[in-house]
Every structure is written in structure tokens, then in C-alpha cells.
C-alpha positions as CSV (number, residue, x, y, z in Angstrom):
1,X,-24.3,3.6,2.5
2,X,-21.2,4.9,1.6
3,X,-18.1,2.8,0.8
4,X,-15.0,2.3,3.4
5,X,-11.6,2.2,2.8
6,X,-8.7,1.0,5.2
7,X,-5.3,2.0,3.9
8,X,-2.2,1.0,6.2
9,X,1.0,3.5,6.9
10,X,-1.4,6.2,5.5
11,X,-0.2,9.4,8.0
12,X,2.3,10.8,4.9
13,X,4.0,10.1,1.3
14,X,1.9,7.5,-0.6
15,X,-0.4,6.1,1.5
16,X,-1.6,9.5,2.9
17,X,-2.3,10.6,-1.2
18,X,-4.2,7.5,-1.5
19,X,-6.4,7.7,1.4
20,X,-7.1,11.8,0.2
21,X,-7.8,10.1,-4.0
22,X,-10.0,7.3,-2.2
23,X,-11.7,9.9,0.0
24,X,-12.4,12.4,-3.1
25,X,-13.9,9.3,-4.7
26,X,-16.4,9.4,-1.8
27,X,-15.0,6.1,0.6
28,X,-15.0,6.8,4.1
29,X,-11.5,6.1,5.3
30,X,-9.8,4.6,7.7
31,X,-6.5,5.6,8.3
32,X,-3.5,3.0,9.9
33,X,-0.5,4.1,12.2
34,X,1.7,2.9,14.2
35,X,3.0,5.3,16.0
36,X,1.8,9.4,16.7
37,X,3.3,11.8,14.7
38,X,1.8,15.7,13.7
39,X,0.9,14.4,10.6
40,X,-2.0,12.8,11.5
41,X,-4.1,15.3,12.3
42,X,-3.3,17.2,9.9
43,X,-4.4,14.2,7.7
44,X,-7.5,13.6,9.6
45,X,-8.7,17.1,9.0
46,X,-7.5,17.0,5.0
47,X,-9.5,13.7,4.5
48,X,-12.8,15.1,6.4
49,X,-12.5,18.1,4.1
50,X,-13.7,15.9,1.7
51,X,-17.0,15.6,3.5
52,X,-16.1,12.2,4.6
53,X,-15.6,10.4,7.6
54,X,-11.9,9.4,8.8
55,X,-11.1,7.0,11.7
56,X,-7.3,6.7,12.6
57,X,-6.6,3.0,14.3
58,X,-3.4,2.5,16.1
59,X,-2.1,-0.8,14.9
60,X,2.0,-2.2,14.1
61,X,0.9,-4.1,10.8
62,X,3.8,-6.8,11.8
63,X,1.6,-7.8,14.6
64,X,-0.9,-10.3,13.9
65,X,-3.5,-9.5,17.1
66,X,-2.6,-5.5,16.4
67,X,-4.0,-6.4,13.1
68,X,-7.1,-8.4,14.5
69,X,-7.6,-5.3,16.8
70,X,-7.9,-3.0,14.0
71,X,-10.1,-4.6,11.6
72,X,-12.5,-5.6,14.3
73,X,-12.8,-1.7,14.9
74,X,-13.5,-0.8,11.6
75,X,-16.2,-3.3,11.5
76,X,-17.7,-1.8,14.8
77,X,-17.6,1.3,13.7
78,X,-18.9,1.3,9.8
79,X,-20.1,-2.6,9.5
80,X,-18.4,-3.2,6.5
81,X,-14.5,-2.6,4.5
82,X,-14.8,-2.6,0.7
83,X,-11.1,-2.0,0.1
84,X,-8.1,-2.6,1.9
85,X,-4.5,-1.0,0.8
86,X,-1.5,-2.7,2.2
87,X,0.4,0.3,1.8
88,X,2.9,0.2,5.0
89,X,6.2,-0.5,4.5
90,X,10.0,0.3,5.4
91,X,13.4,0.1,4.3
92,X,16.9,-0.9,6.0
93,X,19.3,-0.4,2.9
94,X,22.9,-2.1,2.9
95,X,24.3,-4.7,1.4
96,X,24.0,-8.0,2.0
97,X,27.4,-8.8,3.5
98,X,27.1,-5.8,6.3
99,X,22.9,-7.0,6.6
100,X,21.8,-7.9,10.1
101,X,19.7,-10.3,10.7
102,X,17.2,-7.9,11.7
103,X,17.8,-5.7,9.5
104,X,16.3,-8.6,7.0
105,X,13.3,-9.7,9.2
106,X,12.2,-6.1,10.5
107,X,11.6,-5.2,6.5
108,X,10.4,-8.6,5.7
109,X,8.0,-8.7,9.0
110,X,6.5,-5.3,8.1
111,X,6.2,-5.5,4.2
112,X,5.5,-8.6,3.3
113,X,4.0,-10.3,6.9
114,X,1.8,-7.2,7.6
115,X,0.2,-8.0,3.9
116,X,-0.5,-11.1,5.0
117,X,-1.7,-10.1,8.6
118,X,-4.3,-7.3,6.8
119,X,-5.2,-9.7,4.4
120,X,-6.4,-12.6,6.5
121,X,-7.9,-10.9,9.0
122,X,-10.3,-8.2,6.5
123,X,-10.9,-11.1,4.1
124,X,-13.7,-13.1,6.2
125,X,-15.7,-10.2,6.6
126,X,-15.3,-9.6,2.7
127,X,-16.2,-13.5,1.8
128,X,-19.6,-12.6,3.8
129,X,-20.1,-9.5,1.9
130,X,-19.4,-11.3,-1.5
131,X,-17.4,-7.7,-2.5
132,X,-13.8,-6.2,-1.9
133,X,-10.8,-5.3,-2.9
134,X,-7.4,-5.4,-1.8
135,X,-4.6,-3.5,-3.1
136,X,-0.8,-4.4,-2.0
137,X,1.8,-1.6,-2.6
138,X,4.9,-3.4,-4.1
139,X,7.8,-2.0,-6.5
140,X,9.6,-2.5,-9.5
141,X,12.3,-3.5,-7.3
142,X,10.3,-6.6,-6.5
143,X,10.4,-7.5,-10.0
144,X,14.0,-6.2,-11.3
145,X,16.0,-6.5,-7.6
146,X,18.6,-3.7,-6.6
147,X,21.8,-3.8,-5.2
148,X,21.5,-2.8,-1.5
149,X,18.1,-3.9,-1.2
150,X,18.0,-7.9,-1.0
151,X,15.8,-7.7,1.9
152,X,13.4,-4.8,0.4
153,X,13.1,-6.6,-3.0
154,X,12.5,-10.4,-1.1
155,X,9.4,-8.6,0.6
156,X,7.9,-6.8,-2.3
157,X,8.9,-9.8,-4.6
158,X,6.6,-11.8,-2.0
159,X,4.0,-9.7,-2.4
160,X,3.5,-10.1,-6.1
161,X,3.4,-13.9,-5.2
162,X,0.9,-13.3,-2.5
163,X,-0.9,-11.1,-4.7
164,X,-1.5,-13.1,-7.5
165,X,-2.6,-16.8,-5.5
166,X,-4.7,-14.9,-2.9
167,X,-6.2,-13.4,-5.8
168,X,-6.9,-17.3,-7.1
169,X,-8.4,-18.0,-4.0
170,X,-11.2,-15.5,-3.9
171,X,-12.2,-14.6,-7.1
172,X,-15.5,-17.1,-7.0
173,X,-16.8,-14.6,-4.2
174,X,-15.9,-11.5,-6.5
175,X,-12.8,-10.3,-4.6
176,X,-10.7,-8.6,-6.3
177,X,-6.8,-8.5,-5.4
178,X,-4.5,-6.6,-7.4
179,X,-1.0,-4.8,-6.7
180,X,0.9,-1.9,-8.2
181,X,4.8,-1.7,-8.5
182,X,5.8,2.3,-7.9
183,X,8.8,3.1,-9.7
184,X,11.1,6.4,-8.2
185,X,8.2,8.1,-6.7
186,X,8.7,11.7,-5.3
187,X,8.9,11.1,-1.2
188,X,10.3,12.3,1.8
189,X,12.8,9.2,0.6
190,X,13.5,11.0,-2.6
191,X,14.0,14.3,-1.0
192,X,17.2,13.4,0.6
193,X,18.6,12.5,-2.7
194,X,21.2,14.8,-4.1
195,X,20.3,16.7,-7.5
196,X,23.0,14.6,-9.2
197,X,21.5,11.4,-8.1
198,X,17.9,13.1,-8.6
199,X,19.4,13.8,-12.4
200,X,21.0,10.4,-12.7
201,X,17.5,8.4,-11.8
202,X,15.4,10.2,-14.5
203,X,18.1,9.7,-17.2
204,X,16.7,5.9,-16.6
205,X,13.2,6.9,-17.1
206,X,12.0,7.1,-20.6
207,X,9.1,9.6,-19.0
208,X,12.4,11.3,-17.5
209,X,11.0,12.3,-14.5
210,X,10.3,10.6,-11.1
211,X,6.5,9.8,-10.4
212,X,4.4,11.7,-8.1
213,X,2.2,10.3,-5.3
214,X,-0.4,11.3,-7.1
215,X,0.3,8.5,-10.1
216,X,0.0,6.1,-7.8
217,X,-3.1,7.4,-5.8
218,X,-4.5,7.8,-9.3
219,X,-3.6,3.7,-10.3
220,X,-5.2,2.6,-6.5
221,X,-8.1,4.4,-7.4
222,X,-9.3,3.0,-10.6
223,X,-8.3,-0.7,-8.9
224,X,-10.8,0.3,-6.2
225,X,-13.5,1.1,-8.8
226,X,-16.2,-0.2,-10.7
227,X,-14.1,-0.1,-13.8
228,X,-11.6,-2.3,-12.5
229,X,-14.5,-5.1,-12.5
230,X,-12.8,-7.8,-14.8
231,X,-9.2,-7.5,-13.6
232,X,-7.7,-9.3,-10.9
233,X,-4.6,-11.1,-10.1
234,X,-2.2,-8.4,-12.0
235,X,0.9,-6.0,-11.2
236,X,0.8,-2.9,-12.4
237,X,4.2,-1.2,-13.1
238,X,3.7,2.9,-12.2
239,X,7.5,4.1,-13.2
240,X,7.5,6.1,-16.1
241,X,8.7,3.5,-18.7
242,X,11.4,2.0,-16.5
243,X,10.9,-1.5,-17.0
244,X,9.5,-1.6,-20.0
């Protein structure tokens, strides 16, 4: 029987090179959106080149019965989820005297509530299978904070947090939960950048270069491996050397 993956916001940038790593690693996958875009088909068909299965689910992570929806369709469907990325997230950059309210509870509902609402609705069926693992996208920001980004660094700060005592909770029934911290990763985010500011970031980078999706696919993968067996509960930094 092969293996399933669900990975949230996966229709471009990171989370679409993860679900493509996971489904060259041989996971069926099961790819989250929220809303249609031409991506996704184009995603669809890259991941089933892989000779794999892919099942798209409609679902706004924020939303606790659109996550309950979801899962329960996966389980329908293949019977089973052995790992579960909490990869969807946005960003509403400002500072914090011109932040809106909503501006601080729209990021904080989607990046660090949809965590939770993935979590606790996949991790019953993973207590009966006595296996999993879940793998929360969070950022160095999380860690270090940046100017302009209180809201964005609160959510990804809470997922290291969540991370790390969910991890606590379910270890006994061999459940692994883990989270990596991308650094300046090359996105459609990035792409706006001008070359000056491009220049600027990797002069902070000992590696001197921005990351790729690929690094972090690459991290996601080996935490949804068998050689990740013994480690559980930890951040992993993917930025080049940033933070060191």
C-alpha cells in the first residue's frame, strides 16, 4: 500500500515543490486549495507524472469544518494519511502602527490556526494507525522577528511552540512532529524584489545566495522518512547560514 501525503497551500512556490519531492519519494498526494487557479492542473498532471496518485481537496485551512471536510475525504478515498505538511500560509506586511486589526488575525487565522485546524483533525486517525508525521512550515522570522512583520512572526513563532508540545503529546504512539524555518527562499515573493534588494539579502547569507524550493522540499522529505525515525520535536533552520 503506498504511503499518502496531504500538504496544504500546495498549487505553487513551496508547497507545490514538496508535494512533487514527496511524490518522487513514491507518497500519493493530496494536494490543498483554497481557491481555483491554472496552477492546479498543471500540478495535478506534474505530480501524476510521477506515477502516483493526486487528489486536489478544496478546503480554507482557517476554517475548522473546511478542515474536517478535507481530511474525512482523504480518509475515504485512500484509508489512511502518513504525513501531513502545514504548508499554507500568507502575509499582510506593514508595520505595526498602520496594522489593521485584520490584517493581524487574517495572517494569524491562516498560519498559525490552520496548523492547528490540520493538526487536530488528521491526528486521530494517525493515533489509530500508531504512525505519522506532521511537518509545519515556519521561518526564521519566527525565531529572529522582522520589522514589518509582527503579525507574520507571532504566527510562525506560534508554530514552533505548537510544534514542539504537540510533538510531547504523541510521541508514545510514534508520531513524529517536526517543523522547518525557510530562510529567503526563491518565490513568486522574492521575484518582485528589486536586484538591489535581491543583492542586499544575500550579502546576509554566509551561503550568499537565497534558498531554492527545492532545499526545503529536500529538508520535508527526509522528516517524512524512515531516517528521520529518532527525531521529533525540533526546528530546522533552511537559510543558508543566516542565523547561525
Amino acid at each position: 500500500m503506498s504511503k499518502v501525503a496531504l500538504i496544504t497551500g500546495a498549487t505553487r512556490g513551496i508547497g507545490k515543490q514538496i508535494a512533487l519531492t514527496l511524490a518522487k519519494d513514491e507518497y500519493d498526494i493530496i494536494i490543498n486549495y483554497r481557491n481555483e487557479n491554472d496552477e492546479l492542473k498543471r500540478t495535478i498532471e506534474e505530480i501524476e507524472g510521477n506515477n502516483v496518485k493526486c487528489v486536489a481537496v478544496k478546503g480554507d485551512v482557517s476554517n475548522f469544518e473546511d478542515c474536517e471536510k478535507m481530511i474525512k475525504e482523504v480518509i475515504e478515498k485512500f484509508g489512511r494519511i502518513d504525513v501531513l505538511v502545514n504548508n499554507a500560509g500568507i502575509t499582510k506586511d506593514t508595520l505595526l502602527m498602520r496594522m489593521t486589526k485584520e490584517d493581524f488575525e487574517q495572517v494569524i487565522n491562516v498560519n498559525l490556526v490552520g496548523t492547528f485546524n490540520m493538526s487536530k483533525n488528521v491526528i486521530q486517525y494517525m493515533m489509530k494507525q500508531r504512525n505519522g508525521r506532521i511537518i509545519n512550515i515556519s521561518s526564521v522570522v519566527g525565531i529572529s522577528g522582522n520589522a514589518g512583520q509582527t503579525n507574520y512572526a507571532a504566527s510562525k513563532a506560534g508554530i514552533i511552540g505548537f510544534t514542539k508540545s504537540l510533538a510531547k503529546e504523541v510521541a508514545s504512539r510514534n508520531i513524529l512532529v517536526n517543523a522547518v524555518a525557510p530562510g529567503f527562499i526563491e518565490t513568486d515573493m522574492t521575484d518582485v524584489l528589486k536586484d538591489e534588494v535581491k543583492d542586499a539579502i544575500g550579502k546576509q547569507i554566509p551561503l550568499k545566495r537565497m534558498g531554492t524550493p527545492e532545499d526545503v522540499a529536500n529538508v520535508v522529505s527526509f522528516l517524512a522518512s524512515e531516517k528521520s525515525n529518532y527525531i521529533t520535536g525540533q526546528v530546522i533552520n533552511i537559510d543558508g547560514g543566516m542565523l547561525m
